[in-house]
C-alpha positions as CSV (number, residue, x, y, z in Angstrom):
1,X,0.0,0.0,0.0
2,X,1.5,3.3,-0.9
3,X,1.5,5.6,1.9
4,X,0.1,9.2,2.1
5,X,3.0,11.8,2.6
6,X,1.9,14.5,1.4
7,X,-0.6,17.0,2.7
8,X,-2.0,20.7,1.6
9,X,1.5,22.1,1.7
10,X,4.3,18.9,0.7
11,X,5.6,16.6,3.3
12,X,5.8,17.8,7.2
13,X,5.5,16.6,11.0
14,X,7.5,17.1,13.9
15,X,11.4,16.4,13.0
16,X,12.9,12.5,13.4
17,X,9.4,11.1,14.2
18,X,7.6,9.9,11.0
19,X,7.4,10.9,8.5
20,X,10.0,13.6,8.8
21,X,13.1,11.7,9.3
22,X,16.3,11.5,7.7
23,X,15.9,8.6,6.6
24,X,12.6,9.3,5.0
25,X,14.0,12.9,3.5
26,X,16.7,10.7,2.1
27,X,14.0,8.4,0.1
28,X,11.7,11.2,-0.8
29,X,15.1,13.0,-2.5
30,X,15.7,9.6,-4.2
31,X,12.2,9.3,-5.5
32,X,11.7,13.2,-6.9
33,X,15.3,12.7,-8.7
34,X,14.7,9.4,-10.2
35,X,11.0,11.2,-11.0
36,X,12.9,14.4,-12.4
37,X,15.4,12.7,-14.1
38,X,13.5,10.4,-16.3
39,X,16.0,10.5,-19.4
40,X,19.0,9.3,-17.7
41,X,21.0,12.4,-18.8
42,X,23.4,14.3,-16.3
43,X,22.1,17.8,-17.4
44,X,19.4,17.7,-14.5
45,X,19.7,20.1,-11.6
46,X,17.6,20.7,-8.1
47,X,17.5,23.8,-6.0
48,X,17.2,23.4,-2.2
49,X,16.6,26.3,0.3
50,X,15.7,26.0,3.8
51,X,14.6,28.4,6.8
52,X,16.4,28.8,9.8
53,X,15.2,25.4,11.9
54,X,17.8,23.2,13.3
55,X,16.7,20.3,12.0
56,X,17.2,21.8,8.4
57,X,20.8,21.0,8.1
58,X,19.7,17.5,8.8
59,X,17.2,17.4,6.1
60,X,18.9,19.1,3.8
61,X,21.9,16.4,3.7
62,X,19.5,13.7,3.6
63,X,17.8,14.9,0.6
64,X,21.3,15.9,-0.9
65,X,22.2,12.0,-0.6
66,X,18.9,11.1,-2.1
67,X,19.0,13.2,-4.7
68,X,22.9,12.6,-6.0
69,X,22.4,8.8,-5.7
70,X,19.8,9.1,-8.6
71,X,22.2,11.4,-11.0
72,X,20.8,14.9,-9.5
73,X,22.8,18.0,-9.2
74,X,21.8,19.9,-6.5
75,X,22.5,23.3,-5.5
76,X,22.4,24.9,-2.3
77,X,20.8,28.3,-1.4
78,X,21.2,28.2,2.4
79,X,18.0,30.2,4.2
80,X,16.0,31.8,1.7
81,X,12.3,32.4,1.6
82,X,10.0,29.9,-0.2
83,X,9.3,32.3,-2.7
84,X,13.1,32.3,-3.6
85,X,13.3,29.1,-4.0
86,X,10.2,28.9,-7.0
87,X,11.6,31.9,-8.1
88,X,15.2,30.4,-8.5
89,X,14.2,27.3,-9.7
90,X,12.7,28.7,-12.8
91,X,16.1,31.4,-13.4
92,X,18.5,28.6,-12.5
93,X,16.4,26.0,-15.4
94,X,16.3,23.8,-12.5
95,X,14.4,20.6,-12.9
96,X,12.4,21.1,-9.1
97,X,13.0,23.4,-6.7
98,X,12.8,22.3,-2.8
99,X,11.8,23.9,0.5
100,X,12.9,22.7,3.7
101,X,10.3,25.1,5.9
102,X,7.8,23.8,7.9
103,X,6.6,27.7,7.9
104,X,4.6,28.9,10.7
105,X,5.2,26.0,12.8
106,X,7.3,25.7,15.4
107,X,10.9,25.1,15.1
108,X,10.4,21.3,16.4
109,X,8.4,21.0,13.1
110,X,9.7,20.8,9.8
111,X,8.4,20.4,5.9
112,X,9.8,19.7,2.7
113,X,7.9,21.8,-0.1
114,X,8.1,21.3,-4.0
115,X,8.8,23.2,-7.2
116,X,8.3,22.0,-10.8
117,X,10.0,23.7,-13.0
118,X,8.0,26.6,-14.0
119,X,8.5,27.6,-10.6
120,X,4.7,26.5,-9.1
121,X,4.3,23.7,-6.5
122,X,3.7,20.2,-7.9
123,X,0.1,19.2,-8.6
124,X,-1.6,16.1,-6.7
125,X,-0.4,13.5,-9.6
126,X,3.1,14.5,-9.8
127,X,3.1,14.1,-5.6
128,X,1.4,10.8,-6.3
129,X,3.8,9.5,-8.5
130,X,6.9,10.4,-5.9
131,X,4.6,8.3,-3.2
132,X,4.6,5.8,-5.5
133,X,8.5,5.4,-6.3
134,X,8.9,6.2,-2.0
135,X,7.5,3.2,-1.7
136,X,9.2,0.8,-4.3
137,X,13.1,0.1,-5.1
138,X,14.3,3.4,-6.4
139,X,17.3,2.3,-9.0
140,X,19.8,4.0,-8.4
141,X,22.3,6.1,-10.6
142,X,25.3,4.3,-12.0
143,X,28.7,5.4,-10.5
144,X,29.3,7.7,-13.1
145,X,26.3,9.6,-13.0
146,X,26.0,10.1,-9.6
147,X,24.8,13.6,-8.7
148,X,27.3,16.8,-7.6
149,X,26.2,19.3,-5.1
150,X,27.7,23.2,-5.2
151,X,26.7,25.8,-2.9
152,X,25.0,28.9,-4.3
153,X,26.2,32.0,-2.0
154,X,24.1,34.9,-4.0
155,X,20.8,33.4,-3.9
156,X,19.4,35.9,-1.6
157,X,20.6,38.6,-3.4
158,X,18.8,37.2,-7.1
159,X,16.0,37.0,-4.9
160,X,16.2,40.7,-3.6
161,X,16.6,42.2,-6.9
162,X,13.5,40.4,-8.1
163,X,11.4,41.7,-5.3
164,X,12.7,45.3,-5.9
165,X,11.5,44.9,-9.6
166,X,8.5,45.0,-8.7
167,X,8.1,48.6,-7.1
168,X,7.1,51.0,-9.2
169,X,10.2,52.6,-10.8
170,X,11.3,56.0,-9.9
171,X,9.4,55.2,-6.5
172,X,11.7,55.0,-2.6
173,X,10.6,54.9,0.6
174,X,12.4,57.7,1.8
175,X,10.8,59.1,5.4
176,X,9.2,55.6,5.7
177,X,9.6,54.2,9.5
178,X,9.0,51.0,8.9
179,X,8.9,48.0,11.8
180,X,9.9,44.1,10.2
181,X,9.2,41.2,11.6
182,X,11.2,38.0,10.3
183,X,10.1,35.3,12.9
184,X,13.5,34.8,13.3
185,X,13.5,32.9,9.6
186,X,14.4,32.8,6.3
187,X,14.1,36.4,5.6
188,X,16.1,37.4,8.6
189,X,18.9,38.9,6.4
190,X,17.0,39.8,3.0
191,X,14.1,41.7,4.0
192,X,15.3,44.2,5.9
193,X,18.2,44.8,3.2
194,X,15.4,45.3,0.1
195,X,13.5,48.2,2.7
196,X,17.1,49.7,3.5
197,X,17.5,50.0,-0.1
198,X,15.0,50.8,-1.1
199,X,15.0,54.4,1.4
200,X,13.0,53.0,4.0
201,X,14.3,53.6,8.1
202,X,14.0,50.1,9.2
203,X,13.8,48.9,12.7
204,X,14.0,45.1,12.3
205,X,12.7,42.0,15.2
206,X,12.5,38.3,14.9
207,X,16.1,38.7,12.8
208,X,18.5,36.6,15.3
209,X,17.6,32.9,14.5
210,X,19.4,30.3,16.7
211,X,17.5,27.3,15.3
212,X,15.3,27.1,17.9
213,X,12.9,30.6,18.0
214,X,11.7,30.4,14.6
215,X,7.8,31.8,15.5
216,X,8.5,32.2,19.0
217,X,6.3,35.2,19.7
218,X,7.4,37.1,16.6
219,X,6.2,37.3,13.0
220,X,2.6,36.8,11.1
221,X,1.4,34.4,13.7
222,X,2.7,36.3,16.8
223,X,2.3,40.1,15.9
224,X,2.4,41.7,19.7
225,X,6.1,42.2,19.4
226,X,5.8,43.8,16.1
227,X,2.9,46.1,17.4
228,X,4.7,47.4,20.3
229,X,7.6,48.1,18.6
230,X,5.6,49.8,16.3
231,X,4.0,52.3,19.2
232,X,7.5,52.4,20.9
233,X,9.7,54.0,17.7
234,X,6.7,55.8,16.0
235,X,6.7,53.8,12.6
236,X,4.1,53.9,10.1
237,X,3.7,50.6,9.3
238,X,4.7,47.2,10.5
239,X,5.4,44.0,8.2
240,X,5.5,40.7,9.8
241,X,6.4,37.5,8.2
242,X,6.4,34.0,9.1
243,X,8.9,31.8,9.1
244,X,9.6,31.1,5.7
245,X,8.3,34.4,4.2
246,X,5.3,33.5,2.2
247,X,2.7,34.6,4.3
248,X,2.4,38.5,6.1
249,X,0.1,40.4,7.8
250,X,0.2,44.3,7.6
251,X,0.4,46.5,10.7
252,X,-1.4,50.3,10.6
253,X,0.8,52.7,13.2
254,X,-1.1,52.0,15.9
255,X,-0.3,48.8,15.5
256,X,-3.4,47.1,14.4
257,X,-3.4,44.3,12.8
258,X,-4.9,44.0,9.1
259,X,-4.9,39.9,7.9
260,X,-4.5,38.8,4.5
261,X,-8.4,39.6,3.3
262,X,-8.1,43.1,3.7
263,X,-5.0,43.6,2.0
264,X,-6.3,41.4,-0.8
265,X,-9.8,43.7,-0.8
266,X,-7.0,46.9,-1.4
267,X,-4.7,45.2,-3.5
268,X,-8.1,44.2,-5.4
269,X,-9.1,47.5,-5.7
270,X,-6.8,49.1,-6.8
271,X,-5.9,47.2,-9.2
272,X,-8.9,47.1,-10.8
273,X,-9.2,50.6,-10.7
274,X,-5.4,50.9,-12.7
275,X,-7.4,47.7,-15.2
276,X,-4.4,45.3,-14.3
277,X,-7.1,42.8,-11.8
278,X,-7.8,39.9,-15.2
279,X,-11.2,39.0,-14.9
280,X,-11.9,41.0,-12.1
281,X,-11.7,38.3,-10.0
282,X,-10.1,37.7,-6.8
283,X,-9.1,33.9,-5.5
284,X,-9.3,33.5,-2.0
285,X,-10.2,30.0,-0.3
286,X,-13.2,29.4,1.9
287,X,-11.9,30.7,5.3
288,X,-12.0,34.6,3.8
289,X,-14.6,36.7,5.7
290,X,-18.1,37.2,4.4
291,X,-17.1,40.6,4.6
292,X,-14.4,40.2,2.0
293,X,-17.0,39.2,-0.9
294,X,-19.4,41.5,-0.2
295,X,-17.2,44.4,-0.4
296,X,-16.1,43.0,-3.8
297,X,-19.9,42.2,-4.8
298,X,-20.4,46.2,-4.0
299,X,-17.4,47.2,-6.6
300,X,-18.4,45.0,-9.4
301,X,-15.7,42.5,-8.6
302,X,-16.1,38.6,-8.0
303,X,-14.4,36.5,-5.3
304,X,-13.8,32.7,-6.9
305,X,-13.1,30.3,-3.4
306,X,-11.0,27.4,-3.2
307,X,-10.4,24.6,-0.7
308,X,-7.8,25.9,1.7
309,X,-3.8,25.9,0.5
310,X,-2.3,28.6,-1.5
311,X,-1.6,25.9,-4.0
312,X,-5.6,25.4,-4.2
313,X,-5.4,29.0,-4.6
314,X,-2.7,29.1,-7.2
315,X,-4.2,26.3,-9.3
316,X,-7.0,27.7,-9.7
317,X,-5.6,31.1,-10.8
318,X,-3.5,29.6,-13.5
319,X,-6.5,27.6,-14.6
320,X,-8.9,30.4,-14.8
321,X,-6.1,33.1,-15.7
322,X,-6.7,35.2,-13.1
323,X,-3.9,37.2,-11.1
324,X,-4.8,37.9,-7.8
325,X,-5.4,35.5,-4.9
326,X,-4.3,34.7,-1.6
327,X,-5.8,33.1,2.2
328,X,-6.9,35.0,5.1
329,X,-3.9,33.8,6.7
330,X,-1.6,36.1,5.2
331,X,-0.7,34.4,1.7
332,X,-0.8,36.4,-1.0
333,X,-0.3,35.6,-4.6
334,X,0.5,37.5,-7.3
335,X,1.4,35.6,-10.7
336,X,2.6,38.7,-12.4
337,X,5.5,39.2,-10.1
338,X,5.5,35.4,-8.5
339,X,4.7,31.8,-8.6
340,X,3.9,31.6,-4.6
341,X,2.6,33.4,-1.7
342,X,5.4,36.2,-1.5
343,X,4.8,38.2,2.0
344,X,8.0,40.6,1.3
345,X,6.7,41.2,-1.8
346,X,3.2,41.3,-1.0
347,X,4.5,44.3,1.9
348,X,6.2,46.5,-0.4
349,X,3.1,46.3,-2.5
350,X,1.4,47.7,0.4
351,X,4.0,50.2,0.9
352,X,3.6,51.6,-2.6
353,X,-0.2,51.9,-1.6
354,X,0.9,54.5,0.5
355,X,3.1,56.6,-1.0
356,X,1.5,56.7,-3.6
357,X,-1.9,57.3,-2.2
358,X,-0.4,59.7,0.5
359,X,-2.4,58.0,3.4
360,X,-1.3,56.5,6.5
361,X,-1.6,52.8,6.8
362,X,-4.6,53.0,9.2
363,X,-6.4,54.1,6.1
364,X,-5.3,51.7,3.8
365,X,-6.1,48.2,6.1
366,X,-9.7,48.7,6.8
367,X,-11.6,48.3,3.5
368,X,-14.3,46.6,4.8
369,X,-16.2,45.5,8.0
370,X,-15.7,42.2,9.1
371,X,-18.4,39.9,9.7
372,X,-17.9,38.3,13.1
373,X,-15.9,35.3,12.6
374,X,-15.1,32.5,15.3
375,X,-12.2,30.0,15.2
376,X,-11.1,27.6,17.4
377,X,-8.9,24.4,17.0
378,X,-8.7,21.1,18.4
379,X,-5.9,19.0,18.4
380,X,-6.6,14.8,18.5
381,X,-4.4,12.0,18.3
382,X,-2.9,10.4,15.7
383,X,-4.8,8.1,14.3
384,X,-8.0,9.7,15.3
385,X,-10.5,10.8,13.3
386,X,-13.5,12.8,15.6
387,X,-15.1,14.5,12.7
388,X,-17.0,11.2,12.2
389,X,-18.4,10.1,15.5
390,X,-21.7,10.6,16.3
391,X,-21.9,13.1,18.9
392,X,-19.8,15.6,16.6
393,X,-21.6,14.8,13.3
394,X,-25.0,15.7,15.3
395,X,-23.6,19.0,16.7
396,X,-22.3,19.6,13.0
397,X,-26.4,19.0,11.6
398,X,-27.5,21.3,14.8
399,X,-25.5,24.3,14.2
400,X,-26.0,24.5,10.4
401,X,-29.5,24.4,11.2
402,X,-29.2,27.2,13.4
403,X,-27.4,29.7,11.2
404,X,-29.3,29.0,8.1
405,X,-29.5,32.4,6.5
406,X,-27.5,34.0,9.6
407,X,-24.2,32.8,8.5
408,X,-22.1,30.3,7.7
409,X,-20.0,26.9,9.8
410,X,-16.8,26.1,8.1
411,X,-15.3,22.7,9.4
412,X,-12.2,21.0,8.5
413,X,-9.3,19.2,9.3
414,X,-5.5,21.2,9.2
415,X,-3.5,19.9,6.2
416,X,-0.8,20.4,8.3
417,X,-1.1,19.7,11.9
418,X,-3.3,16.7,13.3
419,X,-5.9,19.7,14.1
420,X,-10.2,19.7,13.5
421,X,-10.5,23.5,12.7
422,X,-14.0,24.8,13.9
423,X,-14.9,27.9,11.7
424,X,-17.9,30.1,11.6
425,X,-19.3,33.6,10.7
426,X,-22.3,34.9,12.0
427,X,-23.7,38.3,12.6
428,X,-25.3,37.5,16.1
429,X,-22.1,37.2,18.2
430,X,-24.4,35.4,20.9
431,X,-25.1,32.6,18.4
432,X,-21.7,32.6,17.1
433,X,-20.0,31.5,20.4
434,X,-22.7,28.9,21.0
435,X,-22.2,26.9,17.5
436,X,-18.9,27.7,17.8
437,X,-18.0,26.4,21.1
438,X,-20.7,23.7,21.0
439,X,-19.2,21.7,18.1
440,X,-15.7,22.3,19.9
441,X,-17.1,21.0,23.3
442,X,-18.1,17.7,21.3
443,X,-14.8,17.3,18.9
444,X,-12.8,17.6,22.3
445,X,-14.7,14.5,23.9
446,X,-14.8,12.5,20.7
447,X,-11.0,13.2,20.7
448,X,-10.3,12.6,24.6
């Protein structure tokens, strides 16, 4: 039976427990390269970047091995943000492209993410088919063709030029006081560098990684430190990223906190006003507020959903042709500029909002009003599966009973985490909490 490795965003768990071992890594390299290089020749080449976890110099040997036994050069780009590496992979006419990141998680977790070679994450069949050869004999190279690995110093730096690109020429962010948040990962150097080029005054956090703090109490998932450094040095604006830099949230000077919907719904706008938004459409997956769709309902814009994973989000762009999309959660993805959430790129997007709208942030991160939205998590065991007893499937029926034509009851289980996530939206805050916490209270005992 071949096993299911990967989930909503590649392979990931907590590091040396299965499946994230390195003796697993070492197999999963050895499958995507004998995958990758299906002609036999030696011209094929893999990029491998990594965030700033421990456990990534582990993982990134292992899939070196795997990769090299099966004729695979590889190169190395050290800690880089995901978006560097599906950036790189297409400029270096790599093969795949790989991500050692298990991004917001903590640094006890860790992933391994994949490129194809146009720079987008693998689709479902191509992940199948590396499953498949996981769990087979993978043949190896012959001795002659076994695989060399180089490492690339200036990978950052290709990276940072490509972000820059994208600001509007002529444009700097001189008299900008701007607060970034790394999370203590992969864009601990980089970021800050593009805003200090670029004529920003940058007050930097989360940018002394020891392999251990990645997301501990800094960046998109932990934005108190950002926001009181925010109201300590007097900045305009805060940008916090997670830990590998494809998600961010935006921060107004008081340091409020604006999530990925309403940077979409500005982004959205304004591009449709400037007639760059194709189809005016924006993607965004089924967790985006309520909120979010009726503001674009009220511009003349439309708001396609997806099942929840930038890549859901991506596909679904490339399919439709649409350029715009992105979670609530702080992904944003722009296929003119980039193949994957980019939150660096996505910020100074935001920044150009500003100069060259002359507001303050504040003004710029509250396009619409939210509908109330509840969410709460549960974590179970492995092996579990609560969503279908009984007790929880009834509370399920009860509660979508109850908000018919008040709202709307989101359930799901993480791609990522061994999680049941318990979404809803409702006007009535009253009934809100009750669905909310009811289903919770039952998920909790089906899980105990």
């Amino acid at each position: 039976m071949v096993e299911k490795l990967f989930g909503t965003d590649g392979v990931r768990g907590t590091a040396n427990i299965h499946p994230m071992t390195a003796e697993m890594a070492l197999k999963i390299g050895a499958a995507a390269g004998r995958y990758f290089r299906n002609d036999g020749s030696n011209g094929h080449r893999v990029v491998i970047g990594k965030d700033t976890r421990l456990s990534g110099y582990m993982f990134e040997n292992a899939l070196t091995a795997g990769l090299t036994s099966t004729g695979m050069n590889v190169l190395l780009l050290g800690p880089v943000p995901t978006p560097a590496v599906g950036m790189l992979t297409t400029s270096m006419r790599a093969d795949v492209g790989i991500m050692i990141s298990a991004s917001h998680n903590p640094h006890h977790d860790n992933g391994i993410k994949f490129f194809g070679p146009d720079g987008f994450k693998l689709s479902d069949e191509a992940q199948a088919e590396i499953e498949r050869l996981v769990a087979n004999d993978i043949e190896p190279a012959q001795a002659v063709n076994i695989g060399r690995a180089k490492r690339i110093d200036d990978g950052r730096f290709r990276y940072a030029e490509r972000v820059k690109s994208t600001f509007p020429s002529g444009m700097r962010l001189d008299g900008l006081k701007v607060v970034i948040d790394c999370a203590n990962g992969a864009a601990h150097r980089v970021a800050p560098e593009v805003l200090w080029e670029m004529g920003a005054t940058v007050i930097p956090v989360g940018v002394t990684p020891n392999g251990y703090n990645i997301n501990d109490g800094c960046g998109s998932t932990h934005p108190t430190l950002a926001a009181e450094t925010i109201v300590s040095h007097g900045a305009d604006v805060g940008i916090c990223l997670d830990g590998d830099a494809d998600r961010v949230m935006i921060l107004d000077e008081t340091g409020k906190v604006a999530d990925g919907d309403q940077l979409m719904a500005l982004m959205a706008s304004r591009w449709s006003a400037e007639g760059r938004l194709r189809g005016d459409t924006l993607v965004a997956t089924v967790m985006s507020n309520l909120g979010l769709e009726r503001y674009l309902t009220g511009k003349g814009l439309h708001l396609e959903r997806t099942a929840v994973g930038d890549r859901y989000v991506v596909e679904a762009m490339r399919e439709k042709g649409f350029n715009l999309g992105g979670e609530q959660s702080g992904h944003i993805v722009m296929t003119d500029y980039a193949t994957t959430g980019d939150g660096l790129l996505a910020g100074i997007q935001f920044l150009a909002a500003m100069i060259d709208s002359g507001k303050k942030a504040s003004e710029l991160t509250q396009s619409f009003e939210t509908v109330p939205q509840m969410l709460k998590n549960v974590r179970y065991a492995a092996g579990q599966d609560p969503l279908t007893a009984a007790n929880v499937t009834g509370a399920i029926a009860d509660a979508e009973t109850k908000l018919i034509g008040k709202g709307r009851l989101l359930i799901r289980k993480s791609g990522t985490e061994p999680l049941v996530r318990v979404m809803a939206e409702c006007e009535d805050p009253d009934l809100l909490a009750e669905v909310v916490d009811g289903i919770v209270a039952e998920v909790e005992a089906a899980a105990s």
